[in-house]
Structure formats: structure tokens, C-alpha cells
N, CA, C and O atoms as CSV, one atom per row, in Angstrom:
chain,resi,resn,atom,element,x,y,z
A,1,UNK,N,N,-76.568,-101.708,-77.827
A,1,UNK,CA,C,-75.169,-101.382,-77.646
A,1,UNK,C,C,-74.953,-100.782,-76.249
A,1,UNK,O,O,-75.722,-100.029,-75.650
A,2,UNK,N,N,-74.077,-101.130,-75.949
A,2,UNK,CA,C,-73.214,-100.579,-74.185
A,2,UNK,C,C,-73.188,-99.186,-74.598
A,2,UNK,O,O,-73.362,-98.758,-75.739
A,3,UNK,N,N,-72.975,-98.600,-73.654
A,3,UNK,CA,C,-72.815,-97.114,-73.480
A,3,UNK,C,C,-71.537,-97.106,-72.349
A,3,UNK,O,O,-71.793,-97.358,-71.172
A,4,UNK,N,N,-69.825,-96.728,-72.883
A,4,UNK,CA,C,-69.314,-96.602,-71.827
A,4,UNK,C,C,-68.943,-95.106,-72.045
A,4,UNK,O,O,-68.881,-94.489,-73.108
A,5,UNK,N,N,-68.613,-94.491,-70.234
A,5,UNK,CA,C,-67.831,-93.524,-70.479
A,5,UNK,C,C,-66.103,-93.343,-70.832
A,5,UNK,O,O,-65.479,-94.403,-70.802
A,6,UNK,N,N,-65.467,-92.343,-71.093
A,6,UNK,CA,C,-64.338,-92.364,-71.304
A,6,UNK,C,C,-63.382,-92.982,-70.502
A,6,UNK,O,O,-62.539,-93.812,-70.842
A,7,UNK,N,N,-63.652,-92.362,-69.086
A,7,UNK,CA,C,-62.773,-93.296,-67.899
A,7,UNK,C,C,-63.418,-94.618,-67.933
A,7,UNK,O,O,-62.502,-95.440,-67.941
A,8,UNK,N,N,-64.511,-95.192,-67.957
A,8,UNK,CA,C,-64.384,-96.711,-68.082
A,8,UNK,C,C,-63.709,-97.146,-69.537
A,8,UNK,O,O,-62.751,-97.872,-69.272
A,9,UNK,N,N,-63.812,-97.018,-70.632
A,9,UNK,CA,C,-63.549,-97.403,-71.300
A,9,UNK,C,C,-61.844,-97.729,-71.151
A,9,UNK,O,O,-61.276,-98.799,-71.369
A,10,UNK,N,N,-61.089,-96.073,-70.583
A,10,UNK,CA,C,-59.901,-96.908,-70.144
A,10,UNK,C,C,-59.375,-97.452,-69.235
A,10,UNK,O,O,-58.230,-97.880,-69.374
A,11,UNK,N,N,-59.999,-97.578,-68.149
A,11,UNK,CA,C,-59.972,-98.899,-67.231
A,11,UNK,C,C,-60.084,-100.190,-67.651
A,11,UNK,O,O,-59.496,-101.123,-67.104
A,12,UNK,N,N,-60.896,-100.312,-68.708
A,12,UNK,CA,C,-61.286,-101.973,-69.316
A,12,UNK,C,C,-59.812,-102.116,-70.221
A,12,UNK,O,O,-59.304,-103.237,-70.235
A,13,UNK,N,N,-59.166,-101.079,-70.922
A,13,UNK,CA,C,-58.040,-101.039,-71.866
A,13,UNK,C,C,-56.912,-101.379,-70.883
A,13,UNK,O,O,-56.183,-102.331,-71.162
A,14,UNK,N,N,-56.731,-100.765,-69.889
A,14,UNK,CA,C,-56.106,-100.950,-69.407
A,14,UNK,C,C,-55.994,-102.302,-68.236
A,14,UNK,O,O,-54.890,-102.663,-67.829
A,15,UNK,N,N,-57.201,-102.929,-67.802
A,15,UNK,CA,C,-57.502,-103.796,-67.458
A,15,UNK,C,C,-56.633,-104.891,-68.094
A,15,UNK,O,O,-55.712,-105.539,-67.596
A,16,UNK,N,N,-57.352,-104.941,-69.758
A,16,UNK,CA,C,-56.952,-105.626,-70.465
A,16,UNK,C,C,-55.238,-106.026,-70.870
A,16,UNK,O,O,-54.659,-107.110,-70.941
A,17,UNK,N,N,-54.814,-104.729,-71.067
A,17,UNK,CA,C,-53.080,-104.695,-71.134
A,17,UNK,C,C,-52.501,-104.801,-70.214
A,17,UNK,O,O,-51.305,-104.726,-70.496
A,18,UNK,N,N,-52.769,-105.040,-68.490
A,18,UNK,CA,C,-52.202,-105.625,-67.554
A,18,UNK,C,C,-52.261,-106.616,-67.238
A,18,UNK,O,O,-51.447,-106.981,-66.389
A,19,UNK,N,N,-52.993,-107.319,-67.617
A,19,UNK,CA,C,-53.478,-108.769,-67.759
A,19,UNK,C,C,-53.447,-109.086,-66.228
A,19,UNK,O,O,-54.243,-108.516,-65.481
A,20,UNK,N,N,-52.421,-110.104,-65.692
A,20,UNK,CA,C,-52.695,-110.993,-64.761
A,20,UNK,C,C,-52.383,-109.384,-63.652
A,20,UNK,O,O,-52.983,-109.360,-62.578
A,21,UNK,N,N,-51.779,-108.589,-63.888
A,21,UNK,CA,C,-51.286,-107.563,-62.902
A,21,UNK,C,C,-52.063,-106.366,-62.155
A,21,UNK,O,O,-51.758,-105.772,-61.120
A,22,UNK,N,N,-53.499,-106.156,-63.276
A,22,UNK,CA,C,-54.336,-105.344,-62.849
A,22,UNK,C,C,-55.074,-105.123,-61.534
A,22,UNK,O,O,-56.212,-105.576,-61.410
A,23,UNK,N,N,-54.562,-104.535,-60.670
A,23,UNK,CA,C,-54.618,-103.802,-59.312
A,23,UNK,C,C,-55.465,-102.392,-59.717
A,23,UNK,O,O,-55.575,-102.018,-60.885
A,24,UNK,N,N,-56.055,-101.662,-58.546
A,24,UNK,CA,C,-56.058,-100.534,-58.578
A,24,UNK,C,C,-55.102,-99.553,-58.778
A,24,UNK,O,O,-55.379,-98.554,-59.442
A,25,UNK,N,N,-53.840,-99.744,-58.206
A,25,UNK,CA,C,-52.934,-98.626,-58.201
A,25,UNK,C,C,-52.015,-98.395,-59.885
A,25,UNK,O,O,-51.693,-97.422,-60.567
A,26,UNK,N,N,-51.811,-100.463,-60.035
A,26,UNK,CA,C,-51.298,-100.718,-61.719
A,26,UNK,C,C,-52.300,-99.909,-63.099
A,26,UNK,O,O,-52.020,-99.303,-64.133
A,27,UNK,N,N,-53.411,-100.272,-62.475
A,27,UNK,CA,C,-54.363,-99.365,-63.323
A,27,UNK,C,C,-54.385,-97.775,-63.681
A,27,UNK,O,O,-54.318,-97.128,-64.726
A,28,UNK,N,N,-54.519,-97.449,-62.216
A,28,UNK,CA,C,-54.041,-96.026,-62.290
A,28,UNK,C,C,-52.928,-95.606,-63.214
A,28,UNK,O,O,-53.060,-94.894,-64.209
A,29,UNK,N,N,-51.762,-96.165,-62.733
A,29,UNK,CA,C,-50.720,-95.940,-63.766
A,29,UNK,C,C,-50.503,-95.832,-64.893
A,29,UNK,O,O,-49.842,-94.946,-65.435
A,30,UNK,N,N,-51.243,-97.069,-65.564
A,30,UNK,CA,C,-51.064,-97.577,-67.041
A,30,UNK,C,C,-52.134,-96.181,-67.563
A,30,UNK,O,O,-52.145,-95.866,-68.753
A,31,UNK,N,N,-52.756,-95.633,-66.823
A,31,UNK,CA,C,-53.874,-95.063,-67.682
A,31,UNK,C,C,-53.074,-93.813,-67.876
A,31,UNK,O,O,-53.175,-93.066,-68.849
A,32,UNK,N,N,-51.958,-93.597,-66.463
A,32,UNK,CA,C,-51.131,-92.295,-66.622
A,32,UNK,C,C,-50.333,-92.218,-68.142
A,32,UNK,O,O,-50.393,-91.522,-69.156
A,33,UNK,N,N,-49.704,-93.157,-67.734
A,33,UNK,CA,C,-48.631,-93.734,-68.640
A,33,UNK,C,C,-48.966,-93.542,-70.087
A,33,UNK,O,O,-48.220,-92.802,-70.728
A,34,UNK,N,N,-50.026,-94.126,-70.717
A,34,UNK,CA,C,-50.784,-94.171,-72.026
A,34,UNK,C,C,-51.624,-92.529,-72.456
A,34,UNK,O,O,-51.367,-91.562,-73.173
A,35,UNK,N,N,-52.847,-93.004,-71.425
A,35,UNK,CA,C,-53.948,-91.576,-71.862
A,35,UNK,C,C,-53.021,-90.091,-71.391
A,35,UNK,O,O,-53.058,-89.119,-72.145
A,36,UNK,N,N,-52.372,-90.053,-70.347
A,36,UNK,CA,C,-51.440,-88.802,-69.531
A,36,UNK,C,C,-52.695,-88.046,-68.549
A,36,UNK,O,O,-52.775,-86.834,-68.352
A,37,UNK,N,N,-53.647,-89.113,-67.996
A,37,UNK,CA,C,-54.922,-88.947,-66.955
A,37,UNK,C,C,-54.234,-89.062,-65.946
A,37,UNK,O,O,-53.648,-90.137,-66.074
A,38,UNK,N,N,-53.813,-88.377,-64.566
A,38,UNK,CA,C,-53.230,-88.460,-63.683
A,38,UNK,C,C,-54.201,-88.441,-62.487
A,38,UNK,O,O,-53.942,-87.680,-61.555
A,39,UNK,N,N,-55.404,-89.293,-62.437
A,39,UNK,CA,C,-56.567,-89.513,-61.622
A,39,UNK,C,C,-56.003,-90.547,-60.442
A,39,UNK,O,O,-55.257,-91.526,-60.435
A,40,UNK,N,N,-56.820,-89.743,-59.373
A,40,UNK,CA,C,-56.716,-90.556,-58.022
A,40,UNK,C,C,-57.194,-91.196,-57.648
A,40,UNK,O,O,-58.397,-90.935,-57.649
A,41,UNK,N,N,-56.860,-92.376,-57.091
A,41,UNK,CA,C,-57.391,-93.587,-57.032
A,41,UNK,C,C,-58.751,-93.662,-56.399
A,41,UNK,O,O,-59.406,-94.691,-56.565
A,42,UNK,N,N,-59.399,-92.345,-55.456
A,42,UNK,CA,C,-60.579,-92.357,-55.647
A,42,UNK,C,C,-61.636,-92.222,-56.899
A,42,UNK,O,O,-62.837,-92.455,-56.764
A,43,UNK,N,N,-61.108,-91.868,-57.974
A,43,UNK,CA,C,-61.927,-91.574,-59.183
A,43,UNK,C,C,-61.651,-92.138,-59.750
A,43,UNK,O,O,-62.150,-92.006,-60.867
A,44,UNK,N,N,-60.619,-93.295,-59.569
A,44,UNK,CA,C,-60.644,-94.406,-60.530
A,44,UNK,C,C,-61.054,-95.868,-60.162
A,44,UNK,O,O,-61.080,-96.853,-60.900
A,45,UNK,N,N,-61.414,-95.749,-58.649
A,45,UNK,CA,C,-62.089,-96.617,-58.068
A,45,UNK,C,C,-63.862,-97.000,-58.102
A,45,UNK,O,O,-64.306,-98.096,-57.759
A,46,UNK,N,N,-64.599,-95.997,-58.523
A,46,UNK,CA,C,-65.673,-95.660,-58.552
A,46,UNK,C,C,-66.022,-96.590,-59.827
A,46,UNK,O,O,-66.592,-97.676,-59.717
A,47,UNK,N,N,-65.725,-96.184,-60.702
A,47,UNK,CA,C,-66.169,-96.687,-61.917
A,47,UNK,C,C,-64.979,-97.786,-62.242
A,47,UNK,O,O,-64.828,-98.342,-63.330
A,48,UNK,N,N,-64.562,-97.886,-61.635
A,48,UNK,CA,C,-63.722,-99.769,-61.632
A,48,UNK,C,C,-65.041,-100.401,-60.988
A,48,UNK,O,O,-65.580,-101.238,-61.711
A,49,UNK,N,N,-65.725,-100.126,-59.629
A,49,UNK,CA,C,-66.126,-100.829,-58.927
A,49,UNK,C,C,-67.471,-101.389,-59.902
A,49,UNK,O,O,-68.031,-102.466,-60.105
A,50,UNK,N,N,-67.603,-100.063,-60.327
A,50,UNK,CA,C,-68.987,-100.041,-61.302
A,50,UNK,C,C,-69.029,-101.062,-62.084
A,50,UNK,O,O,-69.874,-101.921,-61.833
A,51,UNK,N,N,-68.072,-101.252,-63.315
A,51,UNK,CA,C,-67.753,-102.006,-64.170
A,51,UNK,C,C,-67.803,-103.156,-63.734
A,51,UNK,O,O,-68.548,-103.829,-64.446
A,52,UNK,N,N,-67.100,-104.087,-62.377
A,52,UNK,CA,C,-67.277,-105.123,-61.761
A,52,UNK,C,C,-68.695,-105.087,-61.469
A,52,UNK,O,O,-69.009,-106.271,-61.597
A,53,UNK,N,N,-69.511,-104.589,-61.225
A,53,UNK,CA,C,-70.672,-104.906,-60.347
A,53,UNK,C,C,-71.836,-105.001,-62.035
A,53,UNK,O,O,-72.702,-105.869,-62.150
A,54,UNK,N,N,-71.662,-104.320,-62.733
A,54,UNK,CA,C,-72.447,-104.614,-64.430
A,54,UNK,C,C,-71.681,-106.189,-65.268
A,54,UNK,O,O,-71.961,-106.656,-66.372
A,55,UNK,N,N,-70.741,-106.653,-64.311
A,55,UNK,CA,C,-69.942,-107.837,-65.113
A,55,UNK,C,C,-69.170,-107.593,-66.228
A,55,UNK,O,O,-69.156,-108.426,-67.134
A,56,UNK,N,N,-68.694,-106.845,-66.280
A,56,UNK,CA,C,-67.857,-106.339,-67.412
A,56,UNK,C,C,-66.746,-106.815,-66.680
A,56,UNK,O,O,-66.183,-107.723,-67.292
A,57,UNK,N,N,-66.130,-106.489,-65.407
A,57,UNK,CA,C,-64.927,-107.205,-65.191
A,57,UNK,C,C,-65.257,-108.499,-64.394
A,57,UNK,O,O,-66.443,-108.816,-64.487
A,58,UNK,N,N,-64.610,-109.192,-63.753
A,58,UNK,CA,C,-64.277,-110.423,-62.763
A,58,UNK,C,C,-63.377,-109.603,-61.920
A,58,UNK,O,O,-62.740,-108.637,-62.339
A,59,UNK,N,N,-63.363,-110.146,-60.442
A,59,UNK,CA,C,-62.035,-109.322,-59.596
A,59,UNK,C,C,-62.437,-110.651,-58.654
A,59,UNK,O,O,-63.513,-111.238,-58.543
A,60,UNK,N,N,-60.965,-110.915,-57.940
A,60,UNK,CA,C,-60.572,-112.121,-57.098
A,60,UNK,C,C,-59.272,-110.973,-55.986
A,60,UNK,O,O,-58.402,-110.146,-56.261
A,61,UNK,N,N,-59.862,-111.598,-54.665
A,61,UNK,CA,C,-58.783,-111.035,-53.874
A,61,UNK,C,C,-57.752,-111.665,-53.663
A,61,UNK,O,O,-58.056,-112.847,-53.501
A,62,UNK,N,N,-56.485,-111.477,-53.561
A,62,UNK,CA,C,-55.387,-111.779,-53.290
A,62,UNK,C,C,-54.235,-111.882,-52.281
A,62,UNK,O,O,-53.474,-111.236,-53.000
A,63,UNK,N,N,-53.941,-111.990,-51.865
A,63,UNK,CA,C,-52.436,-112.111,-50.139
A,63,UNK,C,C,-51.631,-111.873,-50.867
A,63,UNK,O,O,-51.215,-112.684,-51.695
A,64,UNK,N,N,-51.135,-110.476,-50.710
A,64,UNK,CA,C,-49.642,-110.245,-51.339
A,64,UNK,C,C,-48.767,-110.125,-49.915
A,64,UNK,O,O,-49.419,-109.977,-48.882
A,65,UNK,N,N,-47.547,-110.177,-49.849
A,65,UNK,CA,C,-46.528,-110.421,-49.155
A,65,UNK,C,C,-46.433,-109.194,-48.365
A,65,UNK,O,O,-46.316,-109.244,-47.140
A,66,UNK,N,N,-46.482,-108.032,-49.051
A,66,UNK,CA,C,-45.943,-106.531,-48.671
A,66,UNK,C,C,-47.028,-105.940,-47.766
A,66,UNK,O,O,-46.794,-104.890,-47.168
A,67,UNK,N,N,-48.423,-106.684,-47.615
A,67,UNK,CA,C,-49.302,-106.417,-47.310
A,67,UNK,C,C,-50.286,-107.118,-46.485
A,67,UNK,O,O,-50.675,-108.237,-46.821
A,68,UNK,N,N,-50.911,-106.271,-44.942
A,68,UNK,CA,C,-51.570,-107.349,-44.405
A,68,UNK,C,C,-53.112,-107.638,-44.907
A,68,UNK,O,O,-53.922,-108.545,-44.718
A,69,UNK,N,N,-53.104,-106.490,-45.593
A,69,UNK,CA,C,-54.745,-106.579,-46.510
A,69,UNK,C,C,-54.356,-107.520,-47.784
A,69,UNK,O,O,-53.298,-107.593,-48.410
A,70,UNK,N,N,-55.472,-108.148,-47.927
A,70,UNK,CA,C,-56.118,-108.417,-49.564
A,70,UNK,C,C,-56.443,-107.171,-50.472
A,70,UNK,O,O,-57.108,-106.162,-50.236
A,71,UNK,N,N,-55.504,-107.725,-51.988
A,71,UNK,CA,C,-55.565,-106.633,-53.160
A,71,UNK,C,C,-56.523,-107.289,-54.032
A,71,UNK,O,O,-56.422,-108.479,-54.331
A,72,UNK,N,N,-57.261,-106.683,-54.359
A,72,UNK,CA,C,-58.379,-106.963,-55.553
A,72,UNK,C,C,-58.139,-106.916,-56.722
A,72,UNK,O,O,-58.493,-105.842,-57.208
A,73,UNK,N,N,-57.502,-107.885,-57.713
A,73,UNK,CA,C,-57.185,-108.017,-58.764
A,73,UNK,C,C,-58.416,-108.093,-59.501
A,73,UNK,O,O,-59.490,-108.361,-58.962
A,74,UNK,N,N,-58.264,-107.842,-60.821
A,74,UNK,CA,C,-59.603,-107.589,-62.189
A,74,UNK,C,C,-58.822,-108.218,-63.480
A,74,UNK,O,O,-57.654,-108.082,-63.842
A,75,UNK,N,N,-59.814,-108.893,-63.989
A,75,UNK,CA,C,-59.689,-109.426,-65.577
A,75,UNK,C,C,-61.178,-108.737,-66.226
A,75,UNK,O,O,-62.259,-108.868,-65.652
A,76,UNK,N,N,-61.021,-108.096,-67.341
A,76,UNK,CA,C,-62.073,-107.646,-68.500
A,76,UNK,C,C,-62.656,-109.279,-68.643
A,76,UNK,O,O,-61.986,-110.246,-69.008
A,77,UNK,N,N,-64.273,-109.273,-68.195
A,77,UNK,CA,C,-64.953,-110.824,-68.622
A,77,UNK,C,C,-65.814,-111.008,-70.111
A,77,UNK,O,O,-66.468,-109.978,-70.271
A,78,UNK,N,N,-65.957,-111.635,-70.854
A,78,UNK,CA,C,-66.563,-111.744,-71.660
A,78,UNK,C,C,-67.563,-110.659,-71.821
A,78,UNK,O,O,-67.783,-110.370,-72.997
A,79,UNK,N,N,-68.124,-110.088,-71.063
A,79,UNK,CA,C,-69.300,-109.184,-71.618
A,79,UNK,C,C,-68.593,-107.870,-71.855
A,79,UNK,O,O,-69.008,-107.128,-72.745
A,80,UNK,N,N,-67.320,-107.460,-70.950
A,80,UNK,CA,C,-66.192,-106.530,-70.988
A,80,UNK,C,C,-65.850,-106.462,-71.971
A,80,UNK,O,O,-66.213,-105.422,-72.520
A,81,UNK,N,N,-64.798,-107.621,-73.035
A,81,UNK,CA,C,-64.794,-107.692,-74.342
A,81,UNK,C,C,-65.496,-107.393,-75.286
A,81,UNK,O,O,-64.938,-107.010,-76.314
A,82,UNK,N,N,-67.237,-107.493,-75.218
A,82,UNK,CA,C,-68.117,-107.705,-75.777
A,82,UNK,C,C,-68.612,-105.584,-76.313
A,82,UNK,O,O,-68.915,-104.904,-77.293
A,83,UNK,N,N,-68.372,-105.467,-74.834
A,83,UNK,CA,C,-68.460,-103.733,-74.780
A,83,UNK,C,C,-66.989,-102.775,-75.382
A,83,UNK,O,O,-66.912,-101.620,-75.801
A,84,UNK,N,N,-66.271,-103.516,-75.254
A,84,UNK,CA,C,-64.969,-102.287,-75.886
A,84,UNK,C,C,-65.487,-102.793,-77.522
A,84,UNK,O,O,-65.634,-101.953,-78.410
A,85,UNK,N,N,-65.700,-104.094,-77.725
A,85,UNK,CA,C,-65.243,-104.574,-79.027
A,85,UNK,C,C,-66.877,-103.616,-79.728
A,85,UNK,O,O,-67.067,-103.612,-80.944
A,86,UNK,N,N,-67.507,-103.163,-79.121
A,86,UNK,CA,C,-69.207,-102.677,-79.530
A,86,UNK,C,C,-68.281,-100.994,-80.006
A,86,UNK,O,O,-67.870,-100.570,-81.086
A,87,UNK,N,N,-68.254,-100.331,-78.359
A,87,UNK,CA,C,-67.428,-99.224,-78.411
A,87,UNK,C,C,-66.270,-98.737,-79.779
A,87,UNK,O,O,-66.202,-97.610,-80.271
A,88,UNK,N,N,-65.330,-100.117,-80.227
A,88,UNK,CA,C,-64.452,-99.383,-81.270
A,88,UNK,C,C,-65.259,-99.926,-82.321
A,88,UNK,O,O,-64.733,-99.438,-83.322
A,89,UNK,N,N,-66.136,-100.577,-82.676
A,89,UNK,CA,C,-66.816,-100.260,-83.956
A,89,UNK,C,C,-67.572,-98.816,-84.241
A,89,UNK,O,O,-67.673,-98.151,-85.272
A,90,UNK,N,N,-68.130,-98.578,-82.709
A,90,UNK,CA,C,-69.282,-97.345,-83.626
A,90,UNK,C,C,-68.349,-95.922,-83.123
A,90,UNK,O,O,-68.732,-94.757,-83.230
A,91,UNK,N,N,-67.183,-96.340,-82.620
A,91,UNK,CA,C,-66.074,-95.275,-82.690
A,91,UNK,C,C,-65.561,-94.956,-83.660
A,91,UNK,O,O,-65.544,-93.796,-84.073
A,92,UNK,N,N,-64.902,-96.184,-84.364
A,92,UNK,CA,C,-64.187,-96.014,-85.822
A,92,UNK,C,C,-65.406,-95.717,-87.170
A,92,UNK,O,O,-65.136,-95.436,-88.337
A,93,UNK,N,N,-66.894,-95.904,-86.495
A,93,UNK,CA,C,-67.515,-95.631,-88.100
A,93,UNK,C,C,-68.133,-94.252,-87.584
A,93,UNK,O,O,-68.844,-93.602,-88.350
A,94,UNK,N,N,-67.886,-93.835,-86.384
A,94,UNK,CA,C,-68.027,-92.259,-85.843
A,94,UNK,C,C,-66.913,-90.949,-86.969
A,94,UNK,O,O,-67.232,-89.945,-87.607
A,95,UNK,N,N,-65.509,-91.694,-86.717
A,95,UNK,CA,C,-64.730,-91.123,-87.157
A,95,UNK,C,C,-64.061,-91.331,-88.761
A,95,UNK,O,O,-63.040,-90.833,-89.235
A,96,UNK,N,N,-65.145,-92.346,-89.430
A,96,UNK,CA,C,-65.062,-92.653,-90.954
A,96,UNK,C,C,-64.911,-91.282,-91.703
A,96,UNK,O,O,-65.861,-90.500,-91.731
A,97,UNK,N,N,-63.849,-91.026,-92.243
A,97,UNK,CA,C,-64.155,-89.961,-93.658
A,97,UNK,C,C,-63.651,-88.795,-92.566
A,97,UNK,O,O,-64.173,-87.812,-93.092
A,98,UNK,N,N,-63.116,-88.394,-91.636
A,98,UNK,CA,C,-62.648,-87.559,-90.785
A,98,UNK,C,C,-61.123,-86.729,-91.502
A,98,UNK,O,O,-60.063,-87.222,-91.886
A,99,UNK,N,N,-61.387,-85.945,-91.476
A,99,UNK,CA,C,-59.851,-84.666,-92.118
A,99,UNK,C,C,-60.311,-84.103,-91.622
A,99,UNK,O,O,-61.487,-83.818,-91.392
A,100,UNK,N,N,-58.807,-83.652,-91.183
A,100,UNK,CA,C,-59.371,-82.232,-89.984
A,100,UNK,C,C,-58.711,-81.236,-91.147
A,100,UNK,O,O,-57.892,-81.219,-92.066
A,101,UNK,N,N,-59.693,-80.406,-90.413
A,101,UNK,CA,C,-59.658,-78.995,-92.079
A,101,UNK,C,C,-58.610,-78.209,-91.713
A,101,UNK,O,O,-58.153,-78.149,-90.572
A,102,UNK,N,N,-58.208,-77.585,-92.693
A,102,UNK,CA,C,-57.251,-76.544,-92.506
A,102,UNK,C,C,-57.743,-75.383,-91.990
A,102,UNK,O,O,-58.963,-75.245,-91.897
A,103,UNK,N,N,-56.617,-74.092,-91.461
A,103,UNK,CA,C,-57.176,-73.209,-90.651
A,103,UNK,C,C,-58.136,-72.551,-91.876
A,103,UNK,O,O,-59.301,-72.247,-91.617
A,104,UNK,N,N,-57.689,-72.392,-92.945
A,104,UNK,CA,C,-58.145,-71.569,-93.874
A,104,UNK,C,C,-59.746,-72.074,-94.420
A,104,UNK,O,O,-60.686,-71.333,-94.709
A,105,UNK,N,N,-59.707,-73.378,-94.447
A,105,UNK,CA,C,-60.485,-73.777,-94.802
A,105,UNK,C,C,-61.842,-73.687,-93.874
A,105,UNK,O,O,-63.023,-73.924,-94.126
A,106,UNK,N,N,-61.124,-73.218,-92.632
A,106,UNK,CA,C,-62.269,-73.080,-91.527
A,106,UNK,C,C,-62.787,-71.552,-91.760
A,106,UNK,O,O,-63.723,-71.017,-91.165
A,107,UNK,N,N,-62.350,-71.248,-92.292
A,107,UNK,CA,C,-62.466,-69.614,-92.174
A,107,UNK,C,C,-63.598,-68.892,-93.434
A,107,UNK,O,O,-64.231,-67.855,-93.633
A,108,UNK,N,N,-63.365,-70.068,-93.997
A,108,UNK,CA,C,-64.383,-69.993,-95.273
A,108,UNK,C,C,-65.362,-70.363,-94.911
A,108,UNK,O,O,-66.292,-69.796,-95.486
A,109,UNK,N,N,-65.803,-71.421,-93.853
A,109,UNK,CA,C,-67.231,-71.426,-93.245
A,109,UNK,C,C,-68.146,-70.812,-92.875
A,109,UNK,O,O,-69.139,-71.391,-92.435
């Protein structure tokens, strides 16, 4: 089984839910937007790059209009899929049978 960390894991989520749009900066956002992680694009660049370079993502550069540089777009690749879809199994049988106790009930411990 993959081993991801938290910030990769939502880079690949978010990867995934931007589909054709996933940029660095779109990424950033969506992760704001969703998780409420307000990380700078240096710390979310690191372990983007990572993830591309283990094949978990694909990235193709691009000519956008607004810009005289190339933007590096990302799609989650088959082995990407392969790792979230690993990740929410032994997440959800992590958190099988989970109630969070009452205060009282903590107190009796």
C-alpha cells in the first residue's frame, strides 16, 4: 500500500476535481476553498512536484495568453487513482465503529 501524506493526498483530490484546469495556483485554491489550508504556493509546489516525479500525476506544459511563460498543468494518472482509491479504503476501515464519546463518558476513563 502507498503511503500518502495529508497535503498530497489533497493535491491528488483536488487534482482530480479540477480536472482539465489543474494549475498550481487552481490547486492552491480548491484546497483553500474545501480543506480551509491557506498554503503557499511554495508548499504546495514541493509535494505536487513530488507526486509527478513517483507518477502519480502526468503534467503537460501549456501557452496561455496572459502569459509569456508556460503553465504546467496535472491530471491524477492511473497509479494516482490507484493510491487515493488504497488511501480511502484503509481510511474508512481506520475509522469503522468510530463515536466520538461524550464529555462524560470521557471522564469515566
Amino acid at each position: 500500500m502507498v503511503e500518502l501524506t495529508r497535503k498530497e493526498e489533497q493535491i491528488l483530490l483536488a487534482v482530480h476535481f479540477l480536472s482539465t484546469n489543474a494549475f498550481l495556483n487552481t490547486i492552491r485554491e480548491r484546497i483553500k476553498q474545501y480543506a480551509g489550508k491557506n498554503y503557499s504556493l511554495g508548499t504546495i509546489y514541493v509535494p505536487l512536484n513530488r507526486l509527478d516525479m513517483k507518477g502519480y500525476l502526468e503534467s503537460h506544459l501549456k501557452k496561455v495568453k496572459s502569459s509569456n511563460k508556460p503553465v504546467r498543468y496535472y491530471k491524477v494518472s492511473p497509479e494516482g487513482y490507484e493510491a487515493l482509491a488504497d488511501l480511502k479504503t484503509s481510511t474508512e476501515k481506520m475509522w469503522q465503529g468510530f463515536v466520538q464519546p461524550t464529555l462524560k463518558e470521557e471522564e469515566n476513563r
